[in-house]
C-alpha positions in Angstrom: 0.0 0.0 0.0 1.2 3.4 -1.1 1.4 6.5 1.6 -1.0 8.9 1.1 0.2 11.4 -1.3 0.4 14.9 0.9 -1.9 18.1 0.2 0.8 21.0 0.2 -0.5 24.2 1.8 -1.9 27.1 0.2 1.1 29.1 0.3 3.3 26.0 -1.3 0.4 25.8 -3.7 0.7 29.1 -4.5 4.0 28.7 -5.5 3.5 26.1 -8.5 1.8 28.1 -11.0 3.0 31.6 -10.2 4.6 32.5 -13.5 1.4 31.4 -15.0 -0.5 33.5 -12.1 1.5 36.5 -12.9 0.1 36.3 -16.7 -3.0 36.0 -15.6 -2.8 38.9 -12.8 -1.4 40.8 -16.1 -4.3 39.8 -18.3 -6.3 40.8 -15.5 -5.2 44.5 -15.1 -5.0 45.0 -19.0 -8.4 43.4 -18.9 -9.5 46.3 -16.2 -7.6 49.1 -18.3 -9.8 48.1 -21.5 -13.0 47.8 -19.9 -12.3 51.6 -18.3 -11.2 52.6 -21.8 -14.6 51.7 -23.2 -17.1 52.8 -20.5 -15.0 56.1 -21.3 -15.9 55.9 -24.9 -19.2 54.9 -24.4 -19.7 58.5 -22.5 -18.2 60.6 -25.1 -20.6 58.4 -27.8 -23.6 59.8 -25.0 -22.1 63.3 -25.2 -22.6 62.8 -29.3 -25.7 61.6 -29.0 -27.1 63.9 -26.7 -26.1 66.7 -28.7 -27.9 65.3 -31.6 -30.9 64.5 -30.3 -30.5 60.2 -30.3 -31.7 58.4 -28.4 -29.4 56.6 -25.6 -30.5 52.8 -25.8 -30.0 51.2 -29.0 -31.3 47.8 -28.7 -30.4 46.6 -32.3 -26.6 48.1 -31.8 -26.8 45.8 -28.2 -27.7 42.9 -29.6 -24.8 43.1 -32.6 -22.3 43.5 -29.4 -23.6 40.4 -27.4 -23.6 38.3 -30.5 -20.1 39.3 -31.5 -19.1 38.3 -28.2 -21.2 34.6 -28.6 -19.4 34.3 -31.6 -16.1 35.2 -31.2 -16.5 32.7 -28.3 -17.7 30.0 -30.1 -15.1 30.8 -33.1 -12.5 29.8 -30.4 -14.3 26.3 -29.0 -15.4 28.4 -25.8 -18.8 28.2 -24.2 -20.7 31.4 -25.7 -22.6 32.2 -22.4 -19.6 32.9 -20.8 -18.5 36.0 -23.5 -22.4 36.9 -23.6 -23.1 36.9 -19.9 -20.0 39.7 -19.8 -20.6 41.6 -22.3 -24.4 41.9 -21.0 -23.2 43.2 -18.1 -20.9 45.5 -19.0 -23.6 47.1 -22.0 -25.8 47.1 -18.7 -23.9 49.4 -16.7 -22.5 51.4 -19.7 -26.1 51.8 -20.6 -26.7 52.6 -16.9 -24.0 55.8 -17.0 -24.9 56.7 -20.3 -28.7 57.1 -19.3 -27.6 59.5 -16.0 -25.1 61.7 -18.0 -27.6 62.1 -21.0 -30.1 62.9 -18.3 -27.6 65.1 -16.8 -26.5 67.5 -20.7 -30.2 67.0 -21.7 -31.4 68.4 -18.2 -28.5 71.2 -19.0 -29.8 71.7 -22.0 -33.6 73.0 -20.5 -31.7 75.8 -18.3 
């Protein structure tokens, strides 16, 4: 009978894939940075549209964004909820600070 093979601790376990973790922690922060870069474009698109009079939600351009994320999922063997799911959430609360600064010029726009 073989000894039972021993659990390392979480700090030993830490250890094994931290290259790999440090990529990740990297992907992670670039990740962060893109996501910032687009809410921040998605508020100077609100700017444009609130100075032309269009409307803030768009469903058709919302769905094209999911979808491209479904299929740029699937295009790579991944499960498309997982790309969909994200990018719902993140056209949610871009939608969300889009709605509260067009609120905010249009309001501006009745002084």
């Amino acid at each position: 009978m073989t000894a039972p093979r021993r659990v390392p601790d979480e700090a030993e376990a830490a250890k094994v894939p931290g290259p790999l973790r440090d990529r990740l922690d990297d992907l992670d922060r670039r990740l962060l940075d893109l996501v910032v870069g687009r809410m921040e474009l998605c508020l100077d698109i609100a700017r444009s549209k609130a100075g032309h009079g269009i409307p803030m939600m768009q469903p058709s351009r919302v769905g094209l964004v999911v979808g491209r994320a479904r299929a740029h999922a699937a295009a790579h063997g991944l499960p498309e909820h997982c790309p969909g799911e994200l990018f719902e959430l993140i056209v949610a609360g871009t939608c969300a600070q889009e709605g509260m600064l067009m609120a905010e010029l249009n309001g501006a726009d009745d002084r």
